[in-house]
BARO-257731 format. One record per atom (N, C-alpha, C): residue in one letter; x, y, z. Coordinates in steps of 0.001 Angstrom, whole numbers, padded with zeros to 6 digits, always signed. Example, Ala and Ser with C-alpha at 12.3 -4.5 7.8 and 13.67 -1.06 7.14 Angstrom:
a+013190-005690+007800a+012300-004500+007800a+013200-003300+007800s+012850-002250+007080s+013670-001060+007140s+012900+000030+007870
This chain:
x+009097+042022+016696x+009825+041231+015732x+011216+041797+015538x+011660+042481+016376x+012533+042541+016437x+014212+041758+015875x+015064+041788+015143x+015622+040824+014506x+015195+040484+013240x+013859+040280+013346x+012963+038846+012514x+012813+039660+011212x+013455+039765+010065x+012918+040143+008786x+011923+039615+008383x+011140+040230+007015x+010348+039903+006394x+010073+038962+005650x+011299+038310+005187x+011721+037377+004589x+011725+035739+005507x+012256+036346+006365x+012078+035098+007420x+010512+034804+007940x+009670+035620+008141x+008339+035698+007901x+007736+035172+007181x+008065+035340+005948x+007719+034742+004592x+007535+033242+004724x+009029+033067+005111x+009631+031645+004969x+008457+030599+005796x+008895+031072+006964x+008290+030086+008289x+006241+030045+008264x+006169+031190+007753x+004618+031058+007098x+004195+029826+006046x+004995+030186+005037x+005314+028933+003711x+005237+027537+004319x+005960+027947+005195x+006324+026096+005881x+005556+025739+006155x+004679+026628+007153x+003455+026397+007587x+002528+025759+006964x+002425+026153+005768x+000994+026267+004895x+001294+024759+004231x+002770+024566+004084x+003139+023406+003627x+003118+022100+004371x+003048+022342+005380x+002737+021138+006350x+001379+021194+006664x+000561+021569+007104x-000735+021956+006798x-001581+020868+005869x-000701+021236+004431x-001566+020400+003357x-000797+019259+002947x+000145+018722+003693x-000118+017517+003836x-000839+016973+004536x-001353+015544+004414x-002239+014489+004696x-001669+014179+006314x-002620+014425+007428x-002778+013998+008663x-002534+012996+008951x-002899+011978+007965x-002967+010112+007804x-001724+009529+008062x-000835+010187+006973x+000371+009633+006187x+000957+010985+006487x+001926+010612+007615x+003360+011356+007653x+004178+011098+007043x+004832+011943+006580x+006394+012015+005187x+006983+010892+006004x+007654+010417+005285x+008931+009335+005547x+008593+008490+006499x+007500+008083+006668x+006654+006645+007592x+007420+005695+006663x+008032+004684+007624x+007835+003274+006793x+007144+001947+006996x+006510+001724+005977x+005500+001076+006016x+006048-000375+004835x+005194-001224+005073x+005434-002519+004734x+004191-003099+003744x+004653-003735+002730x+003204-004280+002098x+003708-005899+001663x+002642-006829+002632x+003364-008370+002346x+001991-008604+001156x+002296-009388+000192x+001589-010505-000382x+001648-011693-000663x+000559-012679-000086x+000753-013902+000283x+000024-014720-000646x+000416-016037-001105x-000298-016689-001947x-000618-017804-000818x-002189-017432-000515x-002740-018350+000248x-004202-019038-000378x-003665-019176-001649x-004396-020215-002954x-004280-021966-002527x-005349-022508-002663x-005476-024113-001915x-005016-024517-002987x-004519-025684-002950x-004031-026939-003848x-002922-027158-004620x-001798-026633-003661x-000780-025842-004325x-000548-025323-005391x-001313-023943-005742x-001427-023406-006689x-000577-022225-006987x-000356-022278-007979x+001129-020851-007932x+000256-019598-008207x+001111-018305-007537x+000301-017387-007761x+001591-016569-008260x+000980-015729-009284x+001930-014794-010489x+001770-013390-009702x+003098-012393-009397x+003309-011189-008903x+003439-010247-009358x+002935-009312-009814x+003815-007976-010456x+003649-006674-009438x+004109-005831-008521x+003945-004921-008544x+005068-003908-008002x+004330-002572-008376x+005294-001321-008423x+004509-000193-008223x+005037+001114-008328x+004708+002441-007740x+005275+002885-009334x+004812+004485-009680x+005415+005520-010550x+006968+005142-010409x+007306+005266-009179x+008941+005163-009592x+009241+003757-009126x+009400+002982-008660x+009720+001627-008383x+008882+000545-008575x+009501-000188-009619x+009077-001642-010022x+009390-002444-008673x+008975-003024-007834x+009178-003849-007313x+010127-005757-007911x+009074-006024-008867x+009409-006872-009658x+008268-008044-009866x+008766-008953-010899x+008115-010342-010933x+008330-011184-010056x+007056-012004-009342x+007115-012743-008715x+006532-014013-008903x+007059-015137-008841x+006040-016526-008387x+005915-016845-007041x+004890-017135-006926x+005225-017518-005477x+004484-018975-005238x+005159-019790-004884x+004074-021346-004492x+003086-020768-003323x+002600-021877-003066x+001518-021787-002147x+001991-021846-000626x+001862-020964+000274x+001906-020348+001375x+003166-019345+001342x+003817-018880+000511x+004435-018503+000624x+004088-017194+000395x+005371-016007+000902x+004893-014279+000586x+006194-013666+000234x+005808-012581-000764x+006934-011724-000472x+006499-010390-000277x+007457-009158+000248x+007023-007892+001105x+008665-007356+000318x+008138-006126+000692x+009272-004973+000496x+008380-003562+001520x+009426-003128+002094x+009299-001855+002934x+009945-000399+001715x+008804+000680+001993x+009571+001689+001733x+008951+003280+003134x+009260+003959+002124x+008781+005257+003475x+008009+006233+002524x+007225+007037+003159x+006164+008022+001954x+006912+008883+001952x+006646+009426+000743x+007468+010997-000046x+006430+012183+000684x+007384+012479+000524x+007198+014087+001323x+005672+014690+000863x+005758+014678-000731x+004412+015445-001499x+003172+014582-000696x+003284+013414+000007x+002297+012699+000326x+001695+012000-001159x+002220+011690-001745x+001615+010267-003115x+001936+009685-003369x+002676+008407-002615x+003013+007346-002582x+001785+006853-002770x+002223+005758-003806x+001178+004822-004478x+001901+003601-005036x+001925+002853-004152x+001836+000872-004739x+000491+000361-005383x+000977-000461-006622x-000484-001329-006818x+000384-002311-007325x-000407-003179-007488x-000098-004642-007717x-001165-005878-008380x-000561-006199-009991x-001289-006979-010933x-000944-008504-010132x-002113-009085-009836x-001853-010775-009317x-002709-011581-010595x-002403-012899-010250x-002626-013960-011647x-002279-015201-011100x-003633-015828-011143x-003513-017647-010490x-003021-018040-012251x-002338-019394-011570x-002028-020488-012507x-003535-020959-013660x-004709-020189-013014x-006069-020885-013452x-006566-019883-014571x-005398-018882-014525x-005749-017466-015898x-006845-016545-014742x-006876-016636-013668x-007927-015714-012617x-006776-014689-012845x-007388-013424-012355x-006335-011882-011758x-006966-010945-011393x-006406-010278-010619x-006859-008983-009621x-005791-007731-009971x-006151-006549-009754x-005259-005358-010360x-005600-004247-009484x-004951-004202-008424x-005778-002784-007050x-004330-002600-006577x-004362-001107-006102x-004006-000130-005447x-003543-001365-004351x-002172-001207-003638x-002252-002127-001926x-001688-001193-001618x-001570+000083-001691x-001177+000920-000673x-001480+002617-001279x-001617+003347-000289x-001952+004563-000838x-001869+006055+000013x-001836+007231-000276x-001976+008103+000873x-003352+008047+001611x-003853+008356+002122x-005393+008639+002595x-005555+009945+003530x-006108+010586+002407x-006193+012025+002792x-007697+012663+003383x-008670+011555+003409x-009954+011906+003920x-010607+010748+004504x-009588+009802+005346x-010381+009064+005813x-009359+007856+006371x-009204+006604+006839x-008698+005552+007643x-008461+004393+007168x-009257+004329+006399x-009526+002803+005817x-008099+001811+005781x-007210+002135+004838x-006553+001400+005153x-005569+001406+006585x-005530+002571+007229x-004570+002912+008278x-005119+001585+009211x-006482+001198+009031x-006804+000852+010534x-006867-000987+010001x-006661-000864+008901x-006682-002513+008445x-004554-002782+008253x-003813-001614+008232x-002649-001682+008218x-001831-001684+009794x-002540-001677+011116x-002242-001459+011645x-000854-001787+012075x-000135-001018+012857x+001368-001295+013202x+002192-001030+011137x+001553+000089+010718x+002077-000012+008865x+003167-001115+008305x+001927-002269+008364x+002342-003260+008029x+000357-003716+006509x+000822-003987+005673x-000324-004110+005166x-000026-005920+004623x-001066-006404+005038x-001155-007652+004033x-002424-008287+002985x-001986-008728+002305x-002759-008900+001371x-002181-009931+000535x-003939-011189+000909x-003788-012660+000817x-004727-012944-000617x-004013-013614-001259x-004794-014542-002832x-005539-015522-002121x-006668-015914-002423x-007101-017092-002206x-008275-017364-003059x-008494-018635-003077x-009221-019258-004506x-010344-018384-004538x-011157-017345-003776x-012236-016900-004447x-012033-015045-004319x-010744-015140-004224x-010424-013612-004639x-008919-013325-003691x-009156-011974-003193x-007754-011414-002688x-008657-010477-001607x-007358-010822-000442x-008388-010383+001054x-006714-009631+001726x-007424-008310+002519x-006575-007768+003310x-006771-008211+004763x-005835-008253+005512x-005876-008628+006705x-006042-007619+007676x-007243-007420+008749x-007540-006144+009568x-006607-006648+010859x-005613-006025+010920x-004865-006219+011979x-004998-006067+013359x-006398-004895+012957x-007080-004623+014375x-007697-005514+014954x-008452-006113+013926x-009248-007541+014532x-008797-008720+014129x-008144-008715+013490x-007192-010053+012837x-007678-011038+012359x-008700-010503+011413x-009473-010949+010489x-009640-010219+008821x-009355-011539+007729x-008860-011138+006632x-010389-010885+006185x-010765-009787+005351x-011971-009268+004527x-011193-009103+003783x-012521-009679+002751x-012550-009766+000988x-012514-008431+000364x-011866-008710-000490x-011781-006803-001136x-012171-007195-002439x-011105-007738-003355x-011064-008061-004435x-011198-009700-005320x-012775-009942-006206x-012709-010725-006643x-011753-011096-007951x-011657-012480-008323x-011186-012635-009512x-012084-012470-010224x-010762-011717-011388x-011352-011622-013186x-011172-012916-014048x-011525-012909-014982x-010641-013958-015961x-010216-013681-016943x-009374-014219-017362x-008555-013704-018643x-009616-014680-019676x-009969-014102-021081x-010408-014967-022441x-009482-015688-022806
């Protein structure tokens, strides 16, 4: 080690340990995409809200077939977290996580494939699209509001 102080030792160890415990899944600064589509029959409007700890995305309406998406990239700590409150015109709503780190497992990586995630309203709940097989599964039913 010639050269190499102790300090620099220190350092490049640290780093180590710090990359390490991040998540295998979710590399820092991936950017990834999350569309939501109101694919509700009878032209029915579907109500938008969502956001992360630090970014509101915003309110949305959206008529029927229509979507909106926003791209961002994961933070370094690995905890990037989107969720998103939906709401038919009929007082129905759904309230889940659409994006997340995944630190012990695939699930969404392999239904996000190409980190693109979508996620469709439709009259008997809200379905992600498996990109691998390109087929939308049901995740989330509707609630109702009193």
């Amino acid at each position: 080690m010639s050269g190499l102080k102790l300090h620099h030792v220190v350092f490049f160890v640290s780093l180590a340990l710090l990359a390490s415990s991040i998540p295998s899944r979710a590399e820092p600064f991936e950017k990834w995409t999350v569309h939501i589509v109101n694919g509700l029959g009878g032209g029915r409007t579907l109500f938008a809200h969502c956001k992360s700890k630090d970014n509101d995305i915003g309110l949305r309406n959206l008529t029927a077939g229509t979507e909106f998406n926003w791209s961002f990239k994961n933070n370094f700590g690995g905890t990037t977290l989107f969720y998103c409150y939906l709401r038919t015109d009929h007082k129905q709503y759904a309230s889940f996580d659409v994006f997340w780190i995944e630190k012990h497992d695939d699930w969404l990586g392999l239904r996000c494939h190409n980190k693109d995630c979508i996620w469709t309203a439709k009259n008997d709940g809200v379905y992600i699209r498996n990109l691998s097989t390109k087929q939308d599964e049901f995740i989330h039913p509707w609630g109702t509001h009193w």
